[in-house]
Every structure is written in C-alpha cells, then in structure tokens.
C-alpha positions in Angstrom: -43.1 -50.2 31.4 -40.2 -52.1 29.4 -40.4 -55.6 29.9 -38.4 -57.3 33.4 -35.6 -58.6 30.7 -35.4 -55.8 28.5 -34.9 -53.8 31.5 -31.4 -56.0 32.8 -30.7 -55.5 29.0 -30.5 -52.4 29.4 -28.6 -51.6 32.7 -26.2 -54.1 31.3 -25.6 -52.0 28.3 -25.5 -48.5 30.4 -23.3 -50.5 32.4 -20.8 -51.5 29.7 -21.1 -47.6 28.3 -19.7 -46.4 31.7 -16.5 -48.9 31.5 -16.1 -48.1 27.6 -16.2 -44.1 28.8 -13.5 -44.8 31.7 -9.8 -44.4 30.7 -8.2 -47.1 29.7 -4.5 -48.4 30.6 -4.0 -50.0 26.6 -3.3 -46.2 24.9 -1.2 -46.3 21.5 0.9 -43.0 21.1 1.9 -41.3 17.4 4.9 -39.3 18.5 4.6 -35.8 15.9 8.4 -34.3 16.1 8.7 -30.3 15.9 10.9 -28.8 13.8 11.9 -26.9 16.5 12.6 -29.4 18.8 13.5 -32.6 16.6 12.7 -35.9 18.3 15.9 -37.2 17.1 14.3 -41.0 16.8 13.4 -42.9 14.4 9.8 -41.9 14.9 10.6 -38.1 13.6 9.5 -37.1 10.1 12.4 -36.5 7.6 11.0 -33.0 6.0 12.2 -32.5 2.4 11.6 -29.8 0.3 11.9 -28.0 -3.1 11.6 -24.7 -3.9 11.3 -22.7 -7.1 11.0 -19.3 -7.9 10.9 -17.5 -11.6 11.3 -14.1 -12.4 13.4 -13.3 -15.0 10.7 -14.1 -17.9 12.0 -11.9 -21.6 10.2 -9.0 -22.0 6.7 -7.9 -20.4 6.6 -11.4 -19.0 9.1 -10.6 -15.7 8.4 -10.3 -12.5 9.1 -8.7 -9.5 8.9 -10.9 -6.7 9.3 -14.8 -7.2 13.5 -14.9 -6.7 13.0 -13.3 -3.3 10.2 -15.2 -2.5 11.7 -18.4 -3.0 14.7 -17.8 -1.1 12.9 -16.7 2.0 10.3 -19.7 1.5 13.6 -21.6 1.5 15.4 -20.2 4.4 12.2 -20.1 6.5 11.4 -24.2 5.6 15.3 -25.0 6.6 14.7 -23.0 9.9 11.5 -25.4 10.7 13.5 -28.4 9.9 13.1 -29.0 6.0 15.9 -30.4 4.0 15.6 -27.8 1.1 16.2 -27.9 -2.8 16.4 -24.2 -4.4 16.2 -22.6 -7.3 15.6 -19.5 -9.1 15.0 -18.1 -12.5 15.4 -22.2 -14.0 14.6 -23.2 -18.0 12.7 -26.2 -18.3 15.5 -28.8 -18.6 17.1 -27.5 -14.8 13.4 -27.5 -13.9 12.4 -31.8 -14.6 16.0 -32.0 -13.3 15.2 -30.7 -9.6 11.9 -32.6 -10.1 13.9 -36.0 -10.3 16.2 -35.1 -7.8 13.7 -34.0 -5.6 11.6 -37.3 -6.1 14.9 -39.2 -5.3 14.1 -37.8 -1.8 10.7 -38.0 -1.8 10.5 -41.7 0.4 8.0 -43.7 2.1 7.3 -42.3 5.3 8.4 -38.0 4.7 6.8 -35.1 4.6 7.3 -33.6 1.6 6.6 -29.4 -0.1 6.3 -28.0 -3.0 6.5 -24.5 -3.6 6.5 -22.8 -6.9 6.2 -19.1 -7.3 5.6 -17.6 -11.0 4.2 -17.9 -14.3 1.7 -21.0 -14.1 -1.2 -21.3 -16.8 -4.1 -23.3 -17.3 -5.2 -25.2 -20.7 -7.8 -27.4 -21.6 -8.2 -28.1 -17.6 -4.3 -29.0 -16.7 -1.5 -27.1 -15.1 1.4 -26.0 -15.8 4.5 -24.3 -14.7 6.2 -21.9 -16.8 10.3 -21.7 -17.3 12.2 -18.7 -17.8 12.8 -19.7 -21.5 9.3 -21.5 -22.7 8.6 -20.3 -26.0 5.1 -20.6 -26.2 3.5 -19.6 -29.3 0.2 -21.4 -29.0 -1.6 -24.1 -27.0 -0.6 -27.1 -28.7 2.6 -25.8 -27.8 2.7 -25.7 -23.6 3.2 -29.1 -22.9 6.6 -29.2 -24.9 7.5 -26.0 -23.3 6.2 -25.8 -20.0 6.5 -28.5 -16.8 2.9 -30.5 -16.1 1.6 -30.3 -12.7 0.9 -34.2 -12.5 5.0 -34.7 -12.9 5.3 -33.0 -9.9 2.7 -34.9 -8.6 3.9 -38.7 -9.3 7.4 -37.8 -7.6 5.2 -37.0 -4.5 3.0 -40.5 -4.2 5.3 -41.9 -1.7 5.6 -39.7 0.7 3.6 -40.0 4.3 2.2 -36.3 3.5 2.8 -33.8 0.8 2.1 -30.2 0.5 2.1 -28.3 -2.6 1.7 -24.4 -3.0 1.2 -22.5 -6.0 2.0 -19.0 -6.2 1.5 -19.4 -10.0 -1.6 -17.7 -10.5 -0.3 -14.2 -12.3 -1.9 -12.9 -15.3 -0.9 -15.3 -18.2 1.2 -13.2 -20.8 1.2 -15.6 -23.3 -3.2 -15.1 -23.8 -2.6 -13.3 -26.6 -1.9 -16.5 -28.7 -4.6 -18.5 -27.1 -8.1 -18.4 -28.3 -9.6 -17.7 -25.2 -10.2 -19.1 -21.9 -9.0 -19.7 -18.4 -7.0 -17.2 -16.9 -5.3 -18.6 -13.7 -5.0 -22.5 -12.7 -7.5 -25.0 -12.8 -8.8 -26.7 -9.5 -6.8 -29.8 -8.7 -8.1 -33.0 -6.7 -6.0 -33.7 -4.4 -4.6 -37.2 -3.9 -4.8 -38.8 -0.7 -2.6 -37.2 2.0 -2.1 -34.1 0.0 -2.9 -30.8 0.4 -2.7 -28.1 -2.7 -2.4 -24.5 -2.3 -3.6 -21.7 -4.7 -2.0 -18.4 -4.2 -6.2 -17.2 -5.3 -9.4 -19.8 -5.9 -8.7 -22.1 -9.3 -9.7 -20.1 -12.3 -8.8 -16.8 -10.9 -5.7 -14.5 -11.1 -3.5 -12.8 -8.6 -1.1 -9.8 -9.0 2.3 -9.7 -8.3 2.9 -7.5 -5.1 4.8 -4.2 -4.4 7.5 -5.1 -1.9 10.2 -7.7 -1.5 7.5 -10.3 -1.2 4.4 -11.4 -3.0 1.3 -10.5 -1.3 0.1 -14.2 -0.5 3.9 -15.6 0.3 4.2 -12.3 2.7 1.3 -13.7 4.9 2.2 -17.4 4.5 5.6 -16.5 5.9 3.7 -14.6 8.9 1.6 -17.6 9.1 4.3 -20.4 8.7 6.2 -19.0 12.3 2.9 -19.2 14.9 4.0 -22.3 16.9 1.3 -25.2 17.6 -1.2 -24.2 14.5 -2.5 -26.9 12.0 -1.3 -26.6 8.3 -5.4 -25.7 7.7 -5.4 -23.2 10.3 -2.1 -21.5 8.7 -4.1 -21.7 5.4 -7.3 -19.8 7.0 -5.0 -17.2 8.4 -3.1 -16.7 5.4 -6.6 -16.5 3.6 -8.2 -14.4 6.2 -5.3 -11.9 5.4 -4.8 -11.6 1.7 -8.5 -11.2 1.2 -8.2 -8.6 3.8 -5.2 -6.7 2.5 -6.1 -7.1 -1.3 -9.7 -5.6 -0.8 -11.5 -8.7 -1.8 -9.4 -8.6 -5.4 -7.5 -12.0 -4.2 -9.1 -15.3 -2.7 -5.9 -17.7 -1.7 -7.8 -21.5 -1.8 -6.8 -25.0 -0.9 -8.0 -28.5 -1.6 -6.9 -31.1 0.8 -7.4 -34.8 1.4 -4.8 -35.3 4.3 -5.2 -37.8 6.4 -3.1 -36.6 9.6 -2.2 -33.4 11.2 1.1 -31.6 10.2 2.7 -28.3 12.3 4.9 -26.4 10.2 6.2 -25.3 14.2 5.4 -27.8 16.8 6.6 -25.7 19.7 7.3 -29.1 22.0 9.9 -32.0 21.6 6.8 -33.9 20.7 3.0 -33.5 20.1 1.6 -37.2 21.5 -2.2 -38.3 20.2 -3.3 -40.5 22.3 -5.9 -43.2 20.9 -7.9 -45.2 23.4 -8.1 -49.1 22.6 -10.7 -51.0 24.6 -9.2 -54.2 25.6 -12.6 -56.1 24.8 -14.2 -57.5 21.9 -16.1 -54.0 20.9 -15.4 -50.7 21.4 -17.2 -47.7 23.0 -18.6 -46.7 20.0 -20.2 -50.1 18.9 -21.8 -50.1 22.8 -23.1 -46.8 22.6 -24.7 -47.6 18.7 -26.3 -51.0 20.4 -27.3 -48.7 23.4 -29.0 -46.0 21.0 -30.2 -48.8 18.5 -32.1 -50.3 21.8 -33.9 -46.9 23.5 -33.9 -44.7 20.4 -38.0 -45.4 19.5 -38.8 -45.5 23.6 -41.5 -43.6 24.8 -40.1 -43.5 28.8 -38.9 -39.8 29.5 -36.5 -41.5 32.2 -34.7 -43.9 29.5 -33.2 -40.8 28.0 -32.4 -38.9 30.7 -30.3 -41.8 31.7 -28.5 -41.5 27.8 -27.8 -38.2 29.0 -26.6 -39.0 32.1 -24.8 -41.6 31.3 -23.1 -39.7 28.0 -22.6 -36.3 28.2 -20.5 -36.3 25.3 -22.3 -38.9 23.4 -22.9 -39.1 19.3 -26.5 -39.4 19.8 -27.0 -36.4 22.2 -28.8 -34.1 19.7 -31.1 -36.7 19.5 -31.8 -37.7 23.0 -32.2 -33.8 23.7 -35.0 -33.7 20.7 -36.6 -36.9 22.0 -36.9 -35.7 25.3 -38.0 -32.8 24.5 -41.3 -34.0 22.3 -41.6 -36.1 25.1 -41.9 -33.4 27.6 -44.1 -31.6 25.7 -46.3 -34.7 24.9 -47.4 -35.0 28.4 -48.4 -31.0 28.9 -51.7 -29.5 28.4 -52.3 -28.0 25.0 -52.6 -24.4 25.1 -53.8 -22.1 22.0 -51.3 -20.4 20.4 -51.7 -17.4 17.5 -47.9 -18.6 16.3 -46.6 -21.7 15.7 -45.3 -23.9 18.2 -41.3 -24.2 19.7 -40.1 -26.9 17.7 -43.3 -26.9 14.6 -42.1 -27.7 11.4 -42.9 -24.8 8.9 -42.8 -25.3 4.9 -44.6 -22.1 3.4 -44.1 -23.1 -0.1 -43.1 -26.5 -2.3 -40.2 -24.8 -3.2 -39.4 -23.3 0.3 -36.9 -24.5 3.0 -38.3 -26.3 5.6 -38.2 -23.8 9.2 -38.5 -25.1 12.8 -40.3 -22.7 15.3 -37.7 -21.7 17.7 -38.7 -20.4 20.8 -37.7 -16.9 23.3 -35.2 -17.8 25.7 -31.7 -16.3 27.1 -28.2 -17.8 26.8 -24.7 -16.4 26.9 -23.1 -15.6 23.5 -19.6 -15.4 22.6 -16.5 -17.4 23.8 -12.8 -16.1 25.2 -10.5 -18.5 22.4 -8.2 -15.6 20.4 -9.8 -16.8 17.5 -13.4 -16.4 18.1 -13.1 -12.4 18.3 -15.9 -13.6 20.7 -15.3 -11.4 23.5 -16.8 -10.6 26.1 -18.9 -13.2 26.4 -22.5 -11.3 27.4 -26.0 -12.6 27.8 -28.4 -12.2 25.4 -32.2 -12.2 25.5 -34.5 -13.4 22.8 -37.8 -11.7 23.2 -39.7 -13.2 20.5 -40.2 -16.7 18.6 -39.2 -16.7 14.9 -38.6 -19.5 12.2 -35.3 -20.5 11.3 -34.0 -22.9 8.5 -33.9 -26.7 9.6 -31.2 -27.2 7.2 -28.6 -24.7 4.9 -30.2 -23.3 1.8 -29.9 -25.7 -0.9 -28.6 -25.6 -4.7 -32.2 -27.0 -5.6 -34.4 -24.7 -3.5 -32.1 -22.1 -4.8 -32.6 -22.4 -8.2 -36.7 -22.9 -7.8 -36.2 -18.8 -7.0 -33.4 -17.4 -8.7 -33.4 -19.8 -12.2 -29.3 -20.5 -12.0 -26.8 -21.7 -9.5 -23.8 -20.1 -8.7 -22.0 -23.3 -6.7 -18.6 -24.1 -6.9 -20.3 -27.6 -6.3 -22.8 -27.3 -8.7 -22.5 -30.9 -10.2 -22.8 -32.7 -6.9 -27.0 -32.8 -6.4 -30.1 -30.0 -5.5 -29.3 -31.4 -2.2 -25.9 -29.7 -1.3 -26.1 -26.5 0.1 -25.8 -23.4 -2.6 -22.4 -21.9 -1.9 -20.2 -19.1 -3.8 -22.7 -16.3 -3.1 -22.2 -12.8 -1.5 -24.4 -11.1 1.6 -26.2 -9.1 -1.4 -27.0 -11.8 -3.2 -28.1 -14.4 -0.1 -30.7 -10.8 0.5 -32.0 -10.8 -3.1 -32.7 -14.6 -2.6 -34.7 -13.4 0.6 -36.9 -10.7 -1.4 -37.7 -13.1 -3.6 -38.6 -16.0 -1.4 -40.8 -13.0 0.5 -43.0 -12.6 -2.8 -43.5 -16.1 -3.5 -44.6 -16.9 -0.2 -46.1 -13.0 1.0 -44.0 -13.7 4.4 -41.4 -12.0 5.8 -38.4 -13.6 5.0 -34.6 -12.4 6.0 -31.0 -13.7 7.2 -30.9 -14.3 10.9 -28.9 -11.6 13.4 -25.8 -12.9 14.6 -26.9 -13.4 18.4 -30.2 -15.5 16.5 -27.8 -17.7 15.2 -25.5 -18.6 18.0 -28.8 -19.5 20.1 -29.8 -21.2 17.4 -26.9 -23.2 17.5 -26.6 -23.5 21.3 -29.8 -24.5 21.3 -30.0 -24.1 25.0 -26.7 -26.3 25.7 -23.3 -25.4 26.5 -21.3 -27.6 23.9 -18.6 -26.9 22.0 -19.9 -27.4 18.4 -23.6 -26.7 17.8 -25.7 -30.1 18.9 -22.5 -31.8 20.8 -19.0 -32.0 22.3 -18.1 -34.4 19.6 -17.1 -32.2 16.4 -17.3 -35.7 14.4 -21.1 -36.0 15.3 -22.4 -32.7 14.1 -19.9 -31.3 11.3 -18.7 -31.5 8.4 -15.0 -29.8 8.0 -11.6 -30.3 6.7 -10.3 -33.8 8.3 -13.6 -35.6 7.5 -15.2 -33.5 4.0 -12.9 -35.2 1.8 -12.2 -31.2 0.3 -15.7 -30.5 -0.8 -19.3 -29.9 0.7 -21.5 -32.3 1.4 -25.3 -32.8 1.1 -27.3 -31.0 4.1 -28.4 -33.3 6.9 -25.7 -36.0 6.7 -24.6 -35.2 10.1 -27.0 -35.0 13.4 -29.3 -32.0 14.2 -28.7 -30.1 17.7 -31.3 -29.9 20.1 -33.7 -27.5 18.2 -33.7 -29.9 15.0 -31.4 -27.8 13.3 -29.0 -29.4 10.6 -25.1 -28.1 9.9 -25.1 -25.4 12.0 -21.3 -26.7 12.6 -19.6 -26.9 9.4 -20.1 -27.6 5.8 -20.5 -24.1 4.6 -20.4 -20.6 6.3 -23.6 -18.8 6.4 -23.8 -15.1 6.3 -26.0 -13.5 9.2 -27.6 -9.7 9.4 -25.1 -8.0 11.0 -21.8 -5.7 9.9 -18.7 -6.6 11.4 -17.3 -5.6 14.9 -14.0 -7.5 15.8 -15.4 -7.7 19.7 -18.9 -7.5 21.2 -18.1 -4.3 23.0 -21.9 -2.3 22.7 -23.4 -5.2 20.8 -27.1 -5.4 21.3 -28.5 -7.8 24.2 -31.9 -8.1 22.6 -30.9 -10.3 19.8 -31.3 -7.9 17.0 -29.0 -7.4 14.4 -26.0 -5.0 14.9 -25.9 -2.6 11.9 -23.1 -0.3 13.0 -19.5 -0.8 12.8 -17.7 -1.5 9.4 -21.3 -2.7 7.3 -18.7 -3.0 3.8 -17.8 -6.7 5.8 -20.0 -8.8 7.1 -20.2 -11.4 9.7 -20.5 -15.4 8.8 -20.8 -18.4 11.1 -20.4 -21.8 11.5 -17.3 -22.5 10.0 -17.3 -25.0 6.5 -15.8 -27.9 5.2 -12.5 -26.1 4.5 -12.0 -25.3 8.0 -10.6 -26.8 11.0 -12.3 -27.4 14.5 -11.6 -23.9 15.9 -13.4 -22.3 13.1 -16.5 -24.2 13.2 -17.4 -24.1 17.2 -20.7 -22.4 18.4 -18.8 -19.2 19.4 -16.4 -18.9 16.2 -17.6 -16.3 13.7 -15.2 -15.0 10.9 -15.1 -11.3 8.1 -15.8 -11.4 4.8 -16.9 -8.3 2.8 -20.4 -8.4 1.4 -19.8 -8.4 -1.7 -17.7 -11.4 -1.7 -18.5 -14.8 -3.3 -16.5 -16.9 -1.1 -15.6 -19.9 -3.6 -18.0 -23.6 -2.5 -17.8 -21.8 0.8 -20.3 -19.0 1.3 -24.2 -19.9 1.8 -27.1 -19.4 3.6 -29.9 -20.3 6.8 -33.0 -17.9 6.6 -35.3 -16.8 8.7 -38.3 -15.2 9.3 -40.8 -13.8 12.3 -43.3 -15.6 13.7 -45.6 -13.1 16.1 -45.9 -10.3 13.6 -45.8 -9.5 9.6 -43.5 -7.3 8.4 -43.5 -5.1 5.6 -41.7 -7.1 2.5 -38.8 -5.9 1.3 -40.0 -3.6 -2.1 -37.5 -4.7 -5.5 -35.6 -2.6 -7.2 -36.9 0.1 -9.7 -35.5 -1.8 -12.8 -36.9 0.8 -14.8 -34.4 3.3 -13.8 -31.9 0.6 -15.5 -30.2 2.0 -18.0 -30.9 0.4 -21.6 -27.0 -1.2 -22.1 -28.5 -3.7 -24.3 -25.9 -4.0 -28.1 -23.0 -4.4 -28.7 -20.0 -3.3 -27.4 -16.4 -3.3 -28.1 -13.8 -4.1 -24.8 -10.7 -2.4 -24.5 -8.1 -2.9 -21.7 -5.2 -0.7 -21.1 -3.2 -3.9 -20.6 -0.8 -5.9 -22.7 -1.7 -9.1 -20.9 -5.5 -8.6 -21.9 -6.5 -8.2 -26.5 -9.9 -6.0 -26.9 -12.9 -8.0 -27.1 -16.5 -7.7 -28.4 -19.0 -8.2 -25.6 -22.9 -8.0 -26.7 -25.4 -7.3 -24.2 -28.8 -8.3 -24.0 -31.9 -6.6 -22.7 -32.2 -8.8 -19.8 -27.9 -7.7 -18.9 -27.1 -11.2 -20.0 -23.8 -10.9 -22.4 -21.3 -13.0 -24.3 -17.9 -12.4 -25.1 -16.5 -13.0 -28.5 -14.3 -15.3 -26.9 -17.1 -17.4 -25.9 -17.3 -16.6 -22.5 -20.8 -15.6 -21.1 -21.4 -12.6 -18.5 -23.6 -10.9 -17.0 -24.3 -6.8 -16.5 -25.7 -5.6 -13.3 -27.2 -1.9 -12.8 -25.4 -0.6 -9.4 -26.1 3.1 -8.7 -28.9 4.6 -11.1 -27.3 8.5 -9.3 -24.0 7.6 -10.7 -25.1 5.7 -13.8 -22.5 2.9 -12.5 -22.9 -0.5 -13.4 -20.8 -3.8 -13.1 -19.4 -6.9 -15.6 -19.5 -10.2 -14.3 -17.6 -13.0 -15.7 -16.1 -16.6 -14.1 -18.0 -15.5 -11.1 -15.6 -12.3 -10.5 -16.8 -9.2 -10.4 -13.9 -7.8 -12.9 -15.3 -4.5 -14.0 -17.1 -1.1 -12.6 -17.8 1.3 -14.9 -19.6 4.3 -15.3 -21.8 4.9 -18.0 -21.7 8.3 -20.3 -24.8 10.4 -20.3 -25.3 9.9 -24.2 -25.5 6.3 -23.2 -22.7 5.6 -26.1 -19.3 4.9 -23.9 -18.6 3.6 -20.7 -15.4 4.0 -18.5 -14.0 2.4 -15.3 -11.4 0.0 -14.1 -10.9 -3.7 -13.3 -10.2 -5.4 -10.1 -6.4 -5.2 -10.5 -6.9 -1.0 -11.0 -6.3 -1.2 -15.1 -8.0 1.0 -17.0 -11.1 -0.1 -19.0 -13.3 1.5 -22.1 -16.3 0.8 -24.3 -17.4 2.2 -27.0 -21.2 1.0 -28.4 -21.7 0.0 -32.0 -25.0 2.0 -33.7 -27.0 4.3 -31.8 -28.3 5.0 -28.5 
C-alpha cells in the first residue's frame, strides 16, 4: 500500500491530467492559405518562384525535355498561386541574373521554389548547374563556368520555407575530361526550413525521358494537383511512381529540415492548426511526465490501470501496457514451458539481435485509408509463438555477420539501424545469422509484423495514438535515421516498429488482401519480383508509418538510408537452415578486364577482378562482382551501390556481354588466358 500522502498526491496529479486533457477555451490558430482559395489577408503566404529549364547544350550534350518541362512546372506553380520567374535554354550570365532577381523576392516571411531541370554535375562534393554555353574543359574549370548550388542557396535564407528541386541528375557529358568520379549530384544538407529534391538519390543518374516531359517532372506534375497532400507526401508519391515506371533504374530522393507543413493545393480557404495552451503554470505534458515520474517503478497493478484509464492517448502508454503486463504475470502460477516465455528476452549469440518471445493470439489486420492498400481489413490468427527483433537490425550487428556496411548512414554509430539493402540481401544476412547461431532465422510474414506492431491494441502507430511518442519520421528526424530505441517500445517491448527505416517482410506484393492467408504465414503469390515493406521511415510522413500502412519496392532494390531489417525466428519447432549457395559453380572471373560502353558519355575502363569478385576500376572506384545464374552463366557489376551491369559470360570464359541499367550496350574482353 502507498503511503496515506502519497496516495492524495496522486489523485491530485490524475486529477490535474484530466483538466490538462479537457479542451481548453485559450487556442492560438496559424491560418495556412490555399492557393486555390487565397486568404487574401495578411496572414497568406506570398509564393515566389523560379524556374529554369536547359536543353539546348552544343553537340551530344542536348536534351530533349527540360524547355517543356519548365514551362509546364511554370504554368502549373502560377495555377497554385506562385508568382513565377522563367526561363529556358539561359548561359550563365542570364542564369546569376535571375538568381539576384529572384532573391530580390525572396523576403522574410514567403514561400519560396526552385526548380532547375538539366545538366547539373558533381565535383569534389559540390553542385553545380550547367548553362547552355559552359565551356568546361576540366575540373578546375566548373566553378568559372557553371552556377554553385550554395548561390542559389544564400538568395533562399530568408524566406519562411524554401523548396528546391533538381532535375539535374543526367549523365554528365563533360566526364570525359574529368579523371573520374561522381556521376550525378552530391547529397545536400538541407538548411533549416528547406526541403531539397533529387530527380534520383545523390550520387546516382537519371535519363532523360521519351515524351514531352521528363519522367520524374511527369509524376511531380501528377502529384503537385492532389488537393490536401503534404509537400512529403507529394514526394513519396512521386517516388513511389518513378521507381515504379523506371523499373527500379531511378530512385527520386529528398532531404528535408522544414519546420512546418506546406500544400502545394490546400483545397479550403484556409487549413487552421489549432494549438492548445493551458492557461496554468505547466502544461499537459509537464503533468503527465510528473505523473509517470511518480508511478513508473510502482508495483500496484491498479496504479496503472488508472494511467490507462486516465490517458488513453498518453506518451507513456507502451510502457504502462508492458508494466502491467509483467505485473500480471508476476502474480500467476509458473507453469513449464518447452519454449520460451511471451515477453522472454532471447540473445542467441554476442553478435545477435536481441528477440522478445511473442505469443499466439488473433487481431484484425489491415486498415480502409486509400493509402494503406490495406483492404479489407480481415482477422488473422497466429497459431504459434515465434521470436521477433526487440529493435531494427543494426549497422554494428550487421557488420559482426557480413564484414562491411552498406548504410547511407554509415558514419553515424553501430547503433543506427543498417539501411540501403535489398530483400535478397536482408535473406543472405538471415542464412548467415542461421549458421552462426544453428537456429532458424528468417524475415517475418507481413500479418507477423502488423501483430507485432499492434501488439494487441488498436492504435494508430505501433505502441500509441501519439505518432510523436513511438516514431521517428520526416517532421521530427531532422532528414536522417536515428539510433534504434530512441523512441518508446509498444506493448510487446518492440522498438521502431513506427518509423525510422522500412523493414522488408516475407511476403510478394498484392495491392489488396483479397485471398491473403488468415493463418499468419507469408503470402508468396502475387507479383514476388516486388516486395512488401512496413513501418514507414524517417523520410516519410504520418500516413506512411501507421500500423496498417505498408508500401512496394522490388527485391532487388537498395532503397537509399531507407531500407532495413527486424528478423525473426520460430520458437516451438527447428527448422531446416537455409543451405548456401554452391560457390563452386562460380565461374573463375578473377583478372583483368578491359570496359567498354557503347556510350559517348561513358570512356572504356580497366576493371580487375579478384578471386573473392572484389574489383577496382582504373579510375579508382572499387566494385564488386556477383555470380547470378550459374544455367545462364549471368553475373552482375556493382559499383556506388547500383547495380549498373548484367552480363553474360562467354563459354571460353574470355568475353562477357550485357547491358547497363539505362539499356546501353556493354563488353569485356579479358587480358591473358582463361
């Protein structure tokens, strides 16, 4: 029993947390105008814009889309309310001009785009935008020639919110005077309040497209005219798309560190957000902390039923829930069990993730939101305990099994979830983990991880109602991942199952859950060449990372500091372990090899191999060979994470042919012998 005065304490606390959780008459309103409906006050954003589109580079340098992509960028921004600045086909002189003019009307308090479509090139990790006449003959001569990304940035510091998109990531046709290097644009940081488009993920390059339009300003057109969307939800789509329509070949990216919401189309005369202000000395959320701070190491089943009661919505729900639960259990008989408990921790290896026991149960999975492809919600029955991961796999325990780290985030700590890794890869993690450890290790099905995540509740993001409690995603990750566990665990103990990154599951990809299994197995029929990942990341807004959402991406796609893993194994019974690859039937590519691509934009290039498929260019890039059909003697070239080359290899072992990702054609002939 709590003490008589603790006790008073305490109802006085509940108490206050009921009035904090009341409305309240003292509401401040932001007033968001539509450009559809203008406020016409003095509280509507003045939109400004410029927009610039080159085409007509000399020579093997033009391009087919840019012109018309600016002027229908243009003429859609004036439709939503943008005062616009055009131009097409500019040298550099017109180019810093429209810069200064358009930073003349760049003022406190607007919302101001960018958009550039065109030649843009990377060097020595800055950006630049290419004029029609740039005479670039070298490196040392872009910045004289060319217009800096960070001018264009500096005209944009004043402005409330700033949007800047870069279709600008063509295939560089100045690379034969360069020594080597990054093809596309490098990654920008964001400044605050600014979001930064890539037409495809820094590093990377995009083709120009076959009709009027580019591929990526086609869908970011689509995207611009759905009223009521959030500029990171136009992104996703516009994402979503282009990897869809380019086959994986194209990755548009964003980094972001806005600080509000912005509608390209605000349907209404006004969006209002209204932000209660208690009237009193605290706030709710310093009473519900002294609340939690006050029960949190209590012993008394009732005192967190009453939290639960009391806040049904509350920050420390996930917790309460757990707590309850141990304490629930605490007071039942011990039974033998051949498995571990519901709730054990499981660590089967120094190196391994650390598993909680999860136990059968039944729940509904899916939701009805358009953007879920969640319907019909069905009930699902899980027949059988297994493990799953208390936390998202991490760089560290990543690299204890695989010896490298493909992150985007590589630099930030072994505790940060690995990311930029495909479904084929996240299953050769698995194998491996399953020989080090002799258990059966695999990704979890898709109706596993949504009870996982519901974890017996009905919320909205996996462990509460409150997205800011459980996730990590755009408006709070500051544009990157962050390390696993920073936010609190749902109600089985699980970590980041809302947000941070997306983690691929079992199953091939069905856009409804028409026929999907009931049992909680894995659906493998339907289109098995995508697969299905869930939780939603950092990059993505609140839609995308609620217990029902689920999202395509193909399974060979290495989502960039997006795409990771949870894994999972059995519990009741062994399985057989998955049996590696017979890398004897590799063929011997080891030497060295020279490159040729049919393409101006591309010089030949020695590449030598090593036994292990390990390679290095003679640029100085490294790469990496992987054997892919041993029946067809096909085999693949990895380099800056892209998988840019199939090929098949000749039976005398002395010439390989193929294509690369953009469909040119590729040869190799081997120096020496066999």
């Amino acid at each position: 029993m709590f003490p008589r005065g603790f006790a008073l304490a305490l109802s006085c606390l509940f108490a206050l947390a009921a009035f904090a959780a009341e409305p309240v008459r003292n509401l401040t309103v932001e007033k968001l105008c539509g450009a559809v409906s203008p406020c016409g006050t003095a509280l509507a954003e003045r939109r400004v814009a410029l927009v610039i589109g080159n085409a007509a580079y000399p020579g093997a340098g033009a391009l087919k889309n840019p012109a018309n992509d600016a002027r229908d960028i243009a003429a859609r921004l004036k439709r939503l309310g943008f005062e616009v600045i055009v131009r097409t086909d500019v040298r550099q002189k017109e180019m810093l001009r429209s810069l200064t003019e358009f930073g003349d009307k760049v003022q406190a308090g607007t919302e101001a785009l960018f958009f550039y479509a065109g030649h843009g090139m990377q060097v020595r990790g800055k950006n630049y935008l290419i004029p029609i006449d740039a005479e670039i003959r070298g490196e040392s001569s872009v910045s004289s020639e060319a217009v800096d990304v960070d001018q264009l940035l500096d005209k944009l510091a004043p402005a409330r919110l700033s949007l800047v998109i870069l279709d600008a990531c063509r295939n560089n046709p100045f690379e034969r005077r360069f020594r080597g290097g990054g093809q596309g644009l490098a990654q920008i940081n964001a400044p605050t309040g600014t979001l930064i488009a890539y037409a495809t993920a820094p590093g990377k390059v995009a083709a120009d497209g076959d009709g009027r339009n580019g591929l990526y300003t086609a869908e970011l057109l689509a995207a611009m005219d759905v009223p009521d969307i959030r500029i990171e939800d136009v992104f996703k789509r516009v994402r979503a798309n282009v990897v869809r329509k380019s086959n994986e070949a194209q990755t548009p990216w964003e980094s972001s560190s806005l600080t509000g919401d912005f509608y390209f189309n605000a349907s209404g005369a006004q969006i209002a957000q209204l932000t209660p202000q208690l009237a009193g000395a605290r706030t709710a959320a310093q009473i519900e902390d002294e609340l939690w701070d006050a029960i949190k190491n209590s012993e008394k089943v009732g005192v967190f039923e009453e939290y639960i009661r009391q806040y049904a919505n509350g920050r420390y729900l996930a917790q309460a829930y757990v707590k309850l639960a141990g304490l629930r259990d605490a007071t039942r008989p011990a039974t033998p069990a051949t498995t571990p408990a519901a709730g054990q921790m499981i660590k089967d290896c120094a190196e391994c993730p650390d598993m909680v026991a999860l136990p059968p149960g039944s729940f509904q999975m899916g939701g009805n939101s358009y953007k879920d492809w969640g319907k019909p919600v069905h009930d699902v029955t899980i027949s059988r305990a297994f493990a799953l991961g208390k936390t998202e796999v991490t760089q560290g325990q990543w690299m204890a099994i695989m010896g490298s780290n493909p992150s985007g985030f590589k630099d930030y700590g072994d505790d940060f979830p690995v990311e930029t890794i495909s479904w084929h890869e996240a299953k050769e993690f698995l194998r491996k983990l399953s020989v080090r450890t002799g258990k059966a290790y695999r990704l979890p099905s898709e109706a596993e991880w949504e009870y996982a995540c519901r974890a017996g509740r009905g919320h909205e993001y996996c462990g509460s109602q409150s997205i800011e409690a459980v996730a990590w995603y755009t408006k709070n990750a500051g544009g990157a991942a962050h390390a696993v566990a920073g936010k609190q665990p749902n109600a089985f103990g699980l970590y980041d199952m809302s947000g941070n990154v997306l983690e691929w599951v079992e199953d091939c990809w069905n856009d409804s859950y028409n026929g999907a299994p009931a049992d909680g197995s894995a659906w493998k029929s339907g289109d098995c060449s995508n697969r299905v990942l869930r939780g939603g990341s950092w990059n993505d807004g609140q839609e995308f990372v609620r217990s029902a959402a689920r999202t395509i991406y193909p399974s060979t796609s290495r989502v960039f500091g997006i795409s990771g893993l949870r894994v999972a194994r059995e519990l009741s019974e062994r399985k057989e372990i998955e049996p590696a690859p017979h890398l004897s039937q590799s063929p011997d590519i080891s030497g060295s090899w020279h490159w040729s691509v049919r393409s101006f934009l591309v010089p030949d290039r020695t590449n030598t191999v090593n036994a292990d498929g390990t390679c290095l260019l003679n640029t100085g890039t490294t790469c990496i060979w992987t054997w892919e059909d041993a029946g067809k003697r096909k085999i693949a070239f990895r380099f800056s994470d892209t998988w840019t080359h199939v090929m098949t290899l000749a039976e005398d072992g002395r010439s390989m042919t193929g294509k690369d990702d953009w469909g040119t054609a590729v040869t190799a002939k081997r120096a020496g012998g066999k």
